[in-house]
C-alpha positions as CSV (number, residue, x, y, z in Angstrom):
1,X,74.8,132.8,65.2
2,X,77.7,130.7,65.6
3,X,77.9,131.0,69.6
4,X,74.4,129.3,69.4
5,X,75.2,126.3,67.6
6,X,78.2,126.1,69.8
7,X,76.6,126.0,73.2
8,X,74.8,122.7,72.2
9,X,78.1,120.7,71.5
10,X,80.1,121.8,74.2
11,X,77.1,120.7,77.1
12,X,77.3,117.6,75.4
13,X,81.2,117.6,75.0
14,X,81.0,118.4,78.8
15,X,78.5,115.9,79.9
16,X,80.2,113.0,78.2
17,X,83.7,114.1,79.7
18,X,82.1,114.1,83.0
19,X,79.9,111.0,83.3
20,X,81.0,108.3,80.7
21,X,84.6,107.7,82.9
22,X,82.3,107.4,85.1
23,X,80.3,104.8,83.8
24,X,83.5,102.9,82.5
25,X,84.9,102.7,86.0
26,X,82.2,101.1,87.6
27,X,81.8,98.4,84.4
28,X,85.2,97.1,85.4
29,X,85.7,94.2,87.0
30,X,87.1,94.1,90.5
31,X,91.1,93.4,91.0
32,X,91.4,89.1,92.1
33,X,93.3,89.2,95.5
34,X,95.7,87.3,96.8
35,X,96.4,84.0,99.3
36,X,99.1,82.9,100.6
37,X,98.9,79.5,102.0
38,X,101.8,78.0,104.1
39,X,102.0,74.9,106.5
40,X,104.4,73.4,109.5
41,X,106.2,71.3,107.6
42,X,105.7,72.8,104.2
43,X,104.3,70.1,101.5
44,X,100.4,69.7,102.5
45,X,97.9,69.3,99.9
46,X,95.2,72.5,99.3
47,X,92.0,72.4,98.6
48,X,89.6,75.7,97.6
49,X,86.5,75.9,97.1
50,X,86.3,72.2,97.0
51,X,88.8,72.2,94.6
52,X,92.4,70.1,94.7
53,X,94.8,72.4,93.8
54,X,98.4,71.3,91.7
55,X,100.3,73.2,94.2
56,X,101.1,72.5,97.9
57,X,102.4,74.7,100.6
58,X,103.7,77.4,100.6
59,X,102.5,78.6,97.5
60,X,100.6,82.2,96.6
61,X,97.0,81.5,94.5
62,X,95.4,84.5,92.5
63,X,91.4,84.1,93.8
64,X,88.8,86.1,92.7
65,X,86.7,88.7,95.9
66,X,84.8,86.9,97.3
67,X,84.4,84.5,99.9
68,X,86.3,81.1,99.1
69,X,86.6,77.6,101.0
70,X,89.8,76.7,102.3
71,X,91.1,73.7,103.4
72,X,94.8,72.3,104.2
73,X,95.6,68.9,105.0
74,X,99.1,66.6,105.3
75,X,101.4,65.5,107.9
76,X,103.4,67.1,110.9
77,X,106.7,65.7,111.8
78,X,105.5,63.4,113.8
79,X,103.1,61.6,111.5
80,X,100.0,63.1,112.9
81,X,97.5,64.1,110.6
82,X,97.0,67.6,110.1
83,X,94.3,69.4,109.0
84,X,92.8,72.7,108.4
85,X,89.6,74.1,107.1
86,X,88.2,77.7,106.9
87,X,85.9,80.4,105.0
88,X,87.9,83.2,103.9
89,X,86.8,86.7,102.9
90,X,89.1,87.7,99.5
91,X,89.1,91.4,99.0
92,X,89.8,92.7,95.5
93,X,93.1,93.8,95.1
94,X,93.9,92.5,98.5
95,X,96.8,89.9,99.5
96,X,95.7,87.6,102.7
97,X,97.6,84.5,104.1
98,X,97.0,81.7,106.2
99,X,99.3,79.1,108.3
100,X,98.6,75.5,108.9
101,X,100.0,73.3,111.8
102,X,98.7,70.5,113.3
103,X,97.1,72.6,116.0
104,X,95.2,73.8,113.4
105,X,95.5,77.4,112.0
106,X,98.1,79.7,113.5
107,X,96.9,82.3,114.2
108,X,93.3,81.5,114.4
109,X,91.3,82.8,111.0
110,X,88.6,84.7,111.7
């Protein structure tokens, strides 16, 4: 009599051991990646997603995955404007980084 009342706890014990983690793992929000952005001279302003950021280069911003704007812009040595601008992919969990110069970015960001 008992064995019969205990068969219907343990199936459920069982199921929820199984397929609740489950469930929990895929409610979780995905790691933010990383994105390093640095520049030839060091200094330039960045902008993402439209976005003035308080820190210029080289400097390491949290982002969340996804894809973000980027876009780098200040002076070479010369005086000459320099300026970059790209779309970036940001993987969860991921670290990614980017370099300015006033050829533009080096090596090309695809």
């Amino acid at each position: 009599m008992k064995t019969q009342r205990l068969l219907p706890v343990l199936e459920l014990a069982l199921c929820c051991l199984f397929l609740f983690p489950g469930l929990l793992r895929s409610q979780m929000p995905q790691k933010p990646g990383r994105l390093t952005v640095t520049s030839e001279p060091p200094g330039a302003t960045v902008n993402i997603d439209n976005r003035r950021m308080s820190r210029q280069t080289p400097f390491t911003f949290v982002l969340s995955p996804g894809q973000h704007s980027v876009s780098v812009r200040g002076k070479d040595q010369t005086g000459k404007d320099m300026s970059c601008t790209a779309s970036l992919d940001i993987a969860g969990g991921a670290a990614k980084s980017v370099h300015c110069t006033a050829k533009g970015w080096d090596p090309p960001v695809r």
